[in-house]
N, C-alpha and C positions, 0 to 999 in steps of 0.2 A: 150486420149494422142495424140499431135498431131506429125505430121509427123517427123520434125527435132527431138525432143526428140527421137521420136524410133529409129531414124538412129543413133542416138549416142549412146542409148543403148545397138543396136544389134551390134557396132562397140566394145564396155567394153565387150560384152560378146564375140565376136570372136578374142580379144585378151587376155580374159582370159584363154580362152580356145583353142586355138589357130585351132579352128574350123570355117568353113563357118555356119552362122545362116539359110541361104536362105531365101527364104521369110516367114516374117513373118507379123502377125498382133496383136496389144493389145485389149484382151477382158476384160472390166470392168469386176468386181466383186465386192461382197457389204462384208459387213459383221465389217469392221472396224472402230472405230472413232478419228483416228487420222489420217491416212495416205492414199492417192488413194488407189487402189488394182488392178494388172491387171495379164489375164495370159499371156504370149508371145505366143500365137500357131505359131510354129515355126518347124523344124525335131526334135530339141531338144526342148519342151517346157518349159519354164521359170515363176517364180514367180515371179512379177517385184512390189515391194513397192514408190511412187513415194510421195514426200510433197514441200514443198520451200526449195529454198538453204538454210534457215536461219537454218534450219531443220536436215544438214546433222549430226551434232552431234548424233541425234537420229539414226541414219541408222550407224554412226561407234560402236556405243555404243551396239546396237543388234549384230552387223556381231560380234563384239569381244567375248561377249557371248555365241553365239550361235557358235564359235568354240570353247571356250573351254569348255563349254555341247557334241560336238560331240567327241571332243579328249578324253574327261572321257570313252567314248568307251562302256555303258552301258545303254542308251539310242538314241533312234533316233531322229534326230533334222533334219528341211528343209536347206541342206548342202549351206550355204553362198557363195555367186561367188565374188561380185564385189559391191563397193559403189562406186559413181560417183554425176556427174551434169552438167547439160549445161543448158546455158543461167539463168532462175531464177528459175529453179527448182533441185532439188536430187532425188536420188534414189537409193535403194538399190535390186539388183537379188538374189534370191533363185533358189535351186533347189526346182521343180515343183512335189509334192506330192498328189494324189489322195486318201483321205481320205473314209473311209468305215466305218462299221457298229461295234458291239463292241456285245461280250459277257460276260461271268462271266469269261471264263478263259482269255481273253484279259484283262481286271481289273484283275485279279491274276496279270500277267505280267508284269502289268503299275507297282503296286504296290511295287515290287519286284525288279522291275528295278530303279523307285525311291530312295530305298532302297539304290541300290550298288552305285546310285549317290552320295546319301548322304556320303558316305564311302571315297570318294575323297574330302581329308582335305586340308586346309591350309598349304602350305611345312612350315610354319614355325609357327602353332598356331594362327596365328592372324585374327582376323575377319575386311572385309571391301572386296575392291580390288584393283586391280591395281591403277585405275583413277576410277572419278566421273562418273554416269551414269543416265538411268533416268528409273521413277515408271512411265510408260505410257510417256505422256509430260511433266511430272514434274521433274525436275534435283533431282538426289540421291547421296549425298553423300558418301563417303566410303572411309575415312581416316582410315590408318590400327590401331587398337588397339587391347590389348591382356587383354582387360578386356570386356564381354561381358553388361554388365549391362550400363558399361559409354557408351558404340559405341550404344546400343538401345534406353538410355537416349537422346544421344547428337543428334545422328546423322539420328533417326527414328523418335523418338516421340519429343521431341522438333524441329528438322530441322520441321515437320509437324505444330506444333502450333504456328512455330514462323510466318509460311505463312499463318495461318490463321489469325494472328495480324495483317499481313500487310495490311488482307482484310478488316480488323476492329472489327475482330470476336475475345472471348476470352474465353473460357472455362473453368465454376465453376470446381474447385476441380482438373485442370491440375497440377500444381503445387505441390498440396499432391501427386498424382501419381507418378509420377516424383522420388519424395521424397522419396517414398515407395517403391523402384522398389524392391531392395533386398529383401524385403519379399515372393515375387513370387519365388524367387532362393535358398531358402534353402533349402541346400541340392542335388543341382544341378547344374552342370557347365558343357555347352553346348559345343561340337566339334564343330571345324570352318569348318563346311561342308558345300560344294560346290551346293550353290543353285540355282533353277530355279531362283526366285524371284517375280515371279507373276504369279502365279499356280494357275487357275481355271480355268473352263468347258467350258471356250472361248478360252484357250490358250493351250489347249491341244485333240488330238484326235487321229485315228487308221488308220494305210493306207489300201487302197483298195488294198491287195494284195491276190494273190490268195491262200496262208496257211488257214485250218482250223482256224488258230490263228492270227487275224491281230495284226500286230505291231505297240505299242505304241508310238505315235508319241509329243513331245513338240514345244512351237514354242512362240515367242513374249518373251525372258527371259528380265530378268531384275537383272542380276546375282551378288552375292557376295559371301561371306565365312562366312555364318554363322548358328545358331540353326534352326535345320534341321525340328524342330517345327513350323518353320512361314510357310515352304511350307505347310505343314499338314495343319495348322490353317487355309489357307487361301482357300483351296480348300472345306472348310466348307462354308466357308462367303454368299455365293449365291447359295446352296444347295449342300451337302453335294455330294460327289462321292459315288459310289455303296459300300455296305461294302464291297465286296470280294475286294477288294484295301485296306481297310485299314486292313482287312484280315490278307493279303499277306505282306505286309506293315512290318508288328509288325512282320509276322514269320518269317522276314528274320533280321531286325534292330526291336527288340521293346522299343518303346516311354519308360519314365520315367512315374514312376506311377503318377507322380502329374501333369502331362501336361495340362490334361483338365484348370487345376486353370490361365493357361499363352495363352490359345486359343485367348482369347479377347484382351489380350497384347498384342499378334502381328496382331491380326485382327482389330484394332482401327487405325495402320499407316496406313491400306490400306481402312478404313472408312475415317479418314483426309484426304487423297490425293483424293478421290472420292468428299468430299466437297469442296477442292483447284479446283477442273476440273470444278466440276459441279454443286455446291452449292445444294440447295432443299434441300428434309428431312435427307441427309447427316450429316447436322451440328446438329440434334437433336438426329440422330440415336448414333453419336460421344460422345455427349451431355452426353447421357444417359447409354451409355459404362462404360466412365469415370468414375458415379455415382457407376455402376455396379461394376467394381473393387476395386473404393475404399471401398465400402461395403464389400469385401473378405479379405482383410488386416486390 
C-alpha cells in the first residue's frame, strides 16, 4: 500500500471515529482472491480490504451486509467502519479480529447461533434484498419476490447459466432442471431467513479470546432473505463442518426431513459462479450435478 492511500485511509478512519490513528503502518496479508488484504497496525488496529475504484460496489455491498448480520445481534461479524477511495483505488475498514483455535463446544455455538440467525425473517415474507449485490465478484441479483421457487429459478440458477451462455458454455438438461424445480418442494415452503450467503470454512472462523469457549465469528457475507438451507448446503460444498455444528444446528431450528434431496440445488449456484470465476473442472463438476438431480425428479 503506498504512502498517500494510507494517509487517506487513516484520515476515513479518524473521522469515523472521531479518534487520532497515530502512527500507523499496512501489513500485507494473503489469504484472499479478490481483494488486497492489510492489517493497519496502528493504537487501534484495523482490517483494511483495498481493490480498484471500479470495485467499490463490492466493498458497499459487504459493509451493508455485514451490518445487518451484526444488527440480528446473534452472531459476531468484523464490525464495518468505513468505505472509501482515493486516487484509483477503494477500500473498505473493519474492525481487526484475531482469530483462534475451535473446539467441539465452539461448533455447538457456531451452530446454534446460525440457528437464531436464521430466525431473523423477512419483515414482510419476501425473499431477495434491498439492492443487488455480489456472490464473491460476480453481481447477485435480489429482486424481492414472495414465491421461493421463481426467485431460485430466475434469479440463482438461471442468472448463473445465463453467464455461462455468454461464456459460450451451455448445459445438457439445464433447462429440464429449471422446469422441474417444484418437485424438490413438495411439501415445503422455506422462511425468508436472513442469510450469510456464502458460508464456508473460508468465510468463517473463532476469535482468539481468552473464554474457555471462542466466539464464532462470520465474515465476507453475501446476504439475502432466503431458505436457510443454502447456508447449510454450502458449508458442505468443500468439506463438510464438524458435526457438533450440525448437532447444534437442528437442536435449536431442525432442517425439513427432505433437505438432503435440495443440498445440490443450492450447491450447483455456488458450483456455476465458481465456473463464471474460474472455469477448469467446474463446468463438469456443474455438468454432472445437473445429471445428478435430474435423476432425483
Amino acid at each position: 500500500m503506498d504512502a498517500a492511500l494510507l494517509h487517506a485511509i487513516g484520515k476515513e478512519i479518524e473521522h469515523a471515529t472521531g479518534k487520532s490513528l497515530g502512527a500507523c503502518q499496512a501489513r500485507p496479508v494473503g489469504g484472499g482472491c479478490i481483494h488486497e488484504a492489510y492489517v493497519l497496525v496502528a493504537l487501534t488496529p484495523y482490517f483494511v480490504k483495498v481493490n480498484s475504484v471500479a470495485r467499490t460496489g463490492l466493498f458497499d455491498a459487504e459493509m451493508d451486509a455485514l451490518k445487518a448480520i451484526n444488527a440480528a445481534g446473534v452472531i459476531r461479524v468484523p464490525r464495518p467502519l468505513v468505505t472509501g477511495w482515493h486516487g484509483d483505488r477503494s477500500f473498505l475498514v473493519l474492525e481487526y479480529v484475531a482469530m483462534g483455535r475451535s473446539g467441539a463446544s465452539s461448533w455447538e455455538s457456531f451452530g446454534a447461533r446460525l440457528a437464531s440467525l436464521h430466525r431473523h425473517v423477512s419483515p414482510d415474507g419476501s425473499y431477495g434484498w434491498h439492492c443487488a449485490n455480489y456472490i464473491g465478484a460476480t453481481p447477485q441479483p435480489n429482486a424481492a419476490s414472495h414465491d421461493w421457487i421463481t426467485f431460485w429459478r430466475e434469479q440463482r440458477l438461471g442468472f448463473q447459466l445465463k453467464l455461462a451462455a455468454e461464456q459460450g458454455v451451455r448445459f445438457a438438461g439445464a433447462d429440464r432442471l429449471l422446469e422441474q424445480l417444484p418437485l424438490f418442494f413438495e411439501g415445503y415452503t422455506p422462511e425468508a431467513s436472513l442469510l450469510h450467503g456464502d458460508l464456508w470454512g473460508g468465510n468463517a472462523s473463532f476469535t482468539d479470546d481468552d473464554d474457555s469457549t471462542p466466539t464464532p465469528i462470520i465474515y465476507d457475507p453475501a446476504s439475502y432473505y432466503g431458505d436457510r438451507e443454502c447456508d447449510l448446503a454450502f458449508t458442505e460444498l468443500f468439506g463438510a463442518f464438524p458435526a457438533a455444528f450440525y448437532e447444534a444446528y437442528d437442536d435449536a431450528w431442525p432442517r425439513h426431513a427432505n433437505w438432503p434431496l435440495r443440498r445440490d440445488l443450492y450447491n450447483l449456484y455456488h458450483v456455476l459462479n465458481h465456473h463464471h470465476l474460474f472455469g477448469g473442472s467446474y463446468r463438469s463438476q456443474a455438468q454432472e450435478m445437473i445429471h445428478a438431480l435430474n435423476r432425483l425428479v
